[in-house]
N, C-alpha and C positions, 0 to 999 in steps of 0.2 A: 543333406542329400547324398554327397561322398559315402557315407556310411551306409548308407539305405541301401544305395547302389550293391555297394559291396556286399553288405550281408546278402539282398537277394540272388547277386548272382554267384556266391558259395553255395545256396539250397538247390538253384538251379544248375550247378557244374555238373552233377549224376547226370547221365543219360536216363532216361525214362528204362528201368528195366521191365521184367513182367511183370512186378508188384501188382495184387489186384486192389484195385481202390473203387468201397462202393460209397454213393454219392445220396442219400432221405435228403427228399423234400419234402413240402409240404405240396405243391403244385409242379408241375413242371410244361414249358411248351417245348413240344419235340418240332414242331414245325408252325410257322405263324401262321396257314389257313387251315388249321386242326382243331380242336376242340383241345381247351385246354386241360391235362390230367389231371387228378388228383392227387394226394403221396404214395409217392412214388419211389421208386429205388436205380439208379444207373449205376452200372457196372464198366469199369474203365481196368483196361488190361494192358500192358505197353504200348499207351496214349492212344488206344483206342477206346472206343465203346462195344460193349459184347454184349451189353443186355441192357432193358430197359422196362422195370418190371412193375404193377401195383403193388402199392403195399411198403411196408420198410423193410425190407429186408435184411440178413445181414451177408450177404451173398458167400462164395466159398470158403473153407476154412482156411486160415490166416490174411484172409482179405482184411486190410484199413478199410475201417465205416467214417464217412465225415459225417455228420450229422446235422443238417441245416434247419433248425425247426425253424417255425412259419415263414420259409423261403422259397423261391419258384426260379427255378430253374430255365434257363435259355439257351439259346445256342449263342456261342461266342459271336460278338461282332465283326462287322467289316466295313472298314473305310477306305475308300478306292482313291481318295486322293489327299495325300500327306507329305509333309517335306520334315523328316523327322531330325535330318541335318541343320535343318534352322527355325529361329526364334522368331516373333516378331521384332518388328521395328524399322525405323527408313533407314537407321546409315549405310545407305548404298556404298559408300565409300570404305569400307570393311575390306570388301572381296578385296582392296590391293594391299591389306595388310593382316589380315587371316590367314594361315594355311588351309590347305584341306583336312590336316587332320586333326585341325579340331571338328572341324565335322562330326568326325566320329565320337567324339567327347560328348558335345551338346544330342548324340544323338543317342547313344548310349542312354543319356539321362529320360531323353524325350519317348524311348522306346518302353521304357520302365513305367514312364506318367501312362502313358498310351494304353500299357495292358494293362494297368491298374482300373482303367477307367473299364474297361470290358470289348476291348480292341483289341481281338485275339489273330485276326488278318489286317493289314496295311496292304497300298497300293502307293510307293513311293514313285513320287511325280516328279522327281526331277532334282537331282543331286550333283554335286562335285565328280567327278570322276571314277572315283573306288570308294567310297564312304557308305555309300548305300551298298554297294554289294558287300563291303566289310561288317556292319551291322546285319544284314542276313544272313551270312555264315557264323556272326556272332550269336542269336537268337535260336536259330536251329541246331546250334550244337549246343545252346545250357552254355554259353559262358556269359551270355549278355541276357539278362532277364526281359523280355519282349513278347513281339506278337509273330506271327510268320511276316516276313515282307516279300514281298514280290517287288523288283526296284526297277525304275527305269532308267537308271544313272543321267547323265546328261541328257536333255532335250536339243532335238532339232530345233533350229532356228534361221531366219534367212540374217544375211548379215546387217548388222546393226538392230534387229527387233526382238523382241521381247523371247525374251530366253537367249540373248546375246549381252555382251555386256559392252553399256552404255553411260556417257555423264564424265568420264574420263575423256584426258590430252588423248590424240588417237593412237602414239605409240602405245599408250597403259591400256588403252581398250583391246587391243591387234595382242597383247604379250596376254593380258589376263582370258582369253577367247580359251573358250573348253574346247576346240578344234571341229566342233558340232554343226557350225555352218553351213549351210552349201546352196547353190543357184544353180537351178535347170534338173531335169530329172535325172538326168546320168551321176550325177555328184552328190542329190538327194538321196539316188539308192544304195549306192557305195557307202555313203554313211549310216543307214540302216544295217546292213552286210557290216559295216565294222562296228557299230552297236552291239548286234548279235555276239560277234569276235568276242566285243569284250564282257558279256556276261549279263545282258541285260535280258531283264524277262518282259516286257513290253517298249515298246516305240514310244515314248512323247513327242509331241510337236506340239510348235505355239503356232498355230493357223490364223492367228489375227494379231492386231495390237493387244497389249497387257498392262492394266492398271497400275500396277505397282513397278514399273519399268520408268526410266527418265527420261523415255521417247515422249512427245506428245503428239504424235502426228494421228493420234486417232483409232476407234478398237478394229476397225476392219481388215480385210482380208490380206496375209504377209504372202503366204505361197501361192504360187500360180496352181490352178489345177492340174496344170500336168504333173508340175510336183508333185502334188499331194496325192495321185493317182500311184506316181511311181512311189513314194513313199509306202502307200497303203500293200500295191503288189507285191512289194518285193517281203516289205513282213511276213505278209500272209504266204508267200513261199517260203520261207523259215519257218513259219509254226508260230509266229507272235502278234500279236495284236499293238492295235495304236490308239493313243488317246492325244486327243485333239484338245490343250487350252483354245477357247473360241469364244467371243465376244457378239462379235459383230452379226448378225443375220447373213448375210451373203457369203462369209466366211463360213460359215457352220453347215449352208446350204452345198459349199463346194466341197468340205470334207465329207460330207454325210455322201453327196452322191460319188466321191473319190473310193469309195469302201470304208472310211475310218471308222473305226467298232466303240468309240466312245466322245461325245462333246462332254468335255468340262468347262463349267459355270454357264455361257447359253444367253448371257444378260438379255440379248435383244434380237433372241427368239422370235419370227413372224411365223405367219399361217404358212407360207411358201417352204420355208427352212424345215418347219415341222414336217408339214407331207414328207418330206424327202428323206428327213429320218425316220419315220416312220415306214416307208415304203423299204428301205435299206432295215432295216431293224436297229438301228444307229441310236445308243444307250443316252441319255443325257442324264450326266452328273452334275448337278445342282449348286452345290459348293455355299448355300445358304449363309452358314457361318464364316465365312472370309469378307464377305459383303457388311454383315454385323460386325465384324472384327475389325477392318478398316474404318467404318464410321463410327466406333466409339473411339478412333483414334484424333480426329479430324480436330485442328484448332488448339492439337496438343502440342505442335514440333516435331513431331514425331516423322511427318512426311515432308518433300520440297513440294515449294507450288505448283511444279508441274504436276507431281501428280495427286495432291489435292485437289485438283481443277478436276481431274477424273473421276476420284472416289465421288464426288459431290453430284457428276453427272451420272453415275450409275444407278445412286441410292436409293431412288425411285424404283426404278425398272425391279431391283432385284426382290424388291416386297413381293411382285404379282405375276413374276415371268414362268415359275414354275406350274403354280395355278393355272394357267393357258395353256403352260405343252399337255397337263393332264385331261385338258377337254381337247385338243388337238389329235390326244392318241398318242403323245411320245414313251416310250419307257422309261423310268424312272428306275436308279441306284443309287446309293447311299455312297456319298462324298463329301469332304468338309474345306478340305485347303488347311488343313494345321500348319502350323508352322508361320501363316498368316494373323492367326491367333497364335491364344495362347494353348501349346498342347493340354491334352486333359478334358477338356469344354469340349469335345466332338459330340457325345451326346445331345447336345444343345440343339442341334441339326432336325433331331427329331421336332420339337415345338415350332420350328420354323415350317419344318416341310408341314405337318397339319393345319399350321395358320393358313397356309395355301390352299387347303383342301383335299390333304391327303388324310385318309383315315386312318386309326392306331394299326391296324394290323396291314396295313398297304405301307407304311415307315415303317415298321419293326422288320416286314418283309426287305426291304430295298437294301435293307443293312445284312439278308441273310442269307435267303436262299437267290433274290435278284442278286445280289452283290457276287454272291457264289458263281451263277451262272456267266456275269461278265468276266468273271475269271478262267473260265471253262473248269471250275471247280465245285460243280456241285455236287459231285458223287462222294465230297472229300468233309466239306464244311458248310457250313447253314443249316444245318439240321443234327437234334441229339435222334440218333438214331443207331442201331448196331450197323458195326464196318464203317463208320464215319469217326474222324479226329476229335479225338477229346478236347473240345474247344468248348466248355460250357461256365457261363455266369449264373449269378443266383441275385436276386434280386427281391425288396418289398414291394407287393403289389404285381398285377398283372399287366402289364405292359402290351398286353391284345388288348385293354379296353383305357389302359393311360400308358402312353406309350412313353410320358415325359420321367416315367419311375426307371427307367434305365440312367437317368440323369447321377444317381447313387449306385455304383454296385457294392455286392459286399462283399463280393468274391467271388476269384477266379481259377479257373482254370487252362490252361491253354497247352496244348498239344499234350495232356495228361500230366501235364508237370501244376501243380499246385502253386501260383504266386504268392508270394509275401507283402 
């Protein structure tokens, strides 16, 4: 893997010059509610896209042709919820003997599986300190072979709850604290305001209890509403959005009407919570494969009883919870929780959320152009189209009518840089 690493990230140390590079396929989807092309030809100019043409072309003279025969082209994916800084596994007990900067080690490697897989945007949920911002400037300059991330670095949390750190003597728990805590609204904002400071491109907060935490006190609601209100304002007066881990129903009901702009995972979702997201336009990411991910883990060692006792209680809820926010009216975007899992399996996401009752082109969407929009990037990425980032996969099969063919890519491209 050492080597992999390496080699790909010499191919990618060039910056993206204006090299023109054109792209034959056999099929191509420029957008998931289109009709999909036939062969076709794109044209990628210093990582962008400038044309998008029938036919195969071989576009301007000294343009690279790549030539993909019977492959169908897409827009690069997006997964809004990833922790590319870790692996699975329970031993909680690591954070007091880990640095942070292996962080950046494991993530490096994890960011390489990620865009191989055709994960050309991340939405980092929640990380160490600088690890996730150091891997986005690693990615976006070509020295770390990747996808774009957008990172939240540390999450808010209220003290002692999920997204604190817990299970330690209390001096080890008070020393290992990411400084991220806060009680009452005035102290919840200030730590948004220095989120921002420090470079973070979205707000997390854990709004409820959390599964994989060594609290057992249950998934419901950690922040008061006025928090979560002051939380939500003071982003949204900086220019950033919040994503809300949330479990519980009444949790989810308090972020949604606080302004929070995304619920991730939702387990226990009611009719009540819905409306209110709905009403707010309050995004619910689904996080499908973290639910699958923990209970193939279950009865291995892997986790302490407390929070076996959890996973066992959610395993139900999460087969059918998403299935009801979509007849409820919720939004749906594509999210996984990697890091939960094993990175690489995010495409998996897709056959879950249709088991639900989403259709191939309603999944392929939530990963493209929805995913895009929760980003406030959709003039950027989710669609091959001219003036848009050369963010495009190739793939066998058309993934508008099986969406589960994204499960194989064969190749990538991500911000006009060609992966290896």
């Amino acid at each position: 893997m050492r080597n992999a690493i390496a080699a790909a990230a010499l191919a990618l140390a060039a910056p993206a010059t204006a090299e023109t590079i054109v792209i034959q396929a056999d099929a191509v989807v420029t957008d998931p509610q289109a009709p999909v092309r036939g062969p076709s030809s794109v044209t990628v100019t210093d990582g962008r896209i400038v044309a998008v043409e029938d036919g195969l072309v071989s576009g301007p003279a000294g343009a690279r042709v790549v030539r993909l025969a019977g492959k169908t082209l897409v827009p690069g994916l997006t997964d809004l919820h990833v922790h590319l800084t870790g692996d699975p596994g329970g031993d909680f007990w690591k954070e007091a003997v880990e640095s942070e900067d292996w962080g950046v080690v494991v993530g490096a490697k994890n960011a390489l599986v990620t865009v191989r897989a055709g994960f050309t945007t991340v939405r980092e949920a929640g990380s160490a300190a600088q690890t996730a911002f150091a891997l986005r400037r690693g990615t976006a300059e070509g020295l770390i072979p990747g996808p774009r991330i957008l990172a939240a670095g540390p999450p808010l949390a209220i003290i002692g709850g999920h997204g604190d750190v817990t299970g330690f003597r209390p001096e080890i728990n008070e020393a290992l604290s990411s400084g991220f805590t806060c009680t009452g609204p005035l102290e919840c904002a200030a730590k948004v305001r220095r989120a921002s400071q420090n470079g973070s491109d979205v707000i997390k907060i854990t709004a409820t209890g959390g599964v994989l935490s060594q609290q057992g006190r249950g998934l419901e609601a950690h922040f008061t509403s006025e928090e979560m209100k002051a939380i939500a304002d003071t982003a949204h007066s900086l220019g950033l959005k919040v994503m809300a881990h949330a479990h519980g129903a009444r949790g989810m009901e308090a972020a949604a009407r606080a302004g929070i702009d995304t619920i991730e995972h939702g387990t226990y979702l009611d009719e009540a919570a819905a409306r209110t997201m709905r009403t707010g336009g309050t995004v619910l990411v689904p996080t499908l494969m973290a639910f699958q991910g923990i209970s193939e883990r279950l009865g291995k060692g892997v986790y302490t009883p407390t929070v076996e006792t959890k996973v066992r209680a959610v395993a139900e809820k999460a087969r059918v919870f998403m299935g009801q926010a979509m007849k409820w009216g919720v939004p749906i975007a594509f999210g996984t929780d990697a890091g939960v899992f094993e990175h690489g399996r995010n495409a998996g996401e897709f056959r879950l959320m249709r088991a639900q009752g989403m259709s191939d082109r309603q999944a392929l969407a939530s990963a493209t152009t929805a995913a895009a929009k929760v980003l406030g990037l959709e003039t950027e990425i989710g669609r091959i189209a001219p003036g848009y980032s050369a963010d495009i996969i190739a793939v066998s099969g058309d993934p508008t009518r099986d969406v589960t063919v994204l499960e194989k890519v064969d190749w990538v491209m991500a911000r006009g840089r060609i992966v290896p």
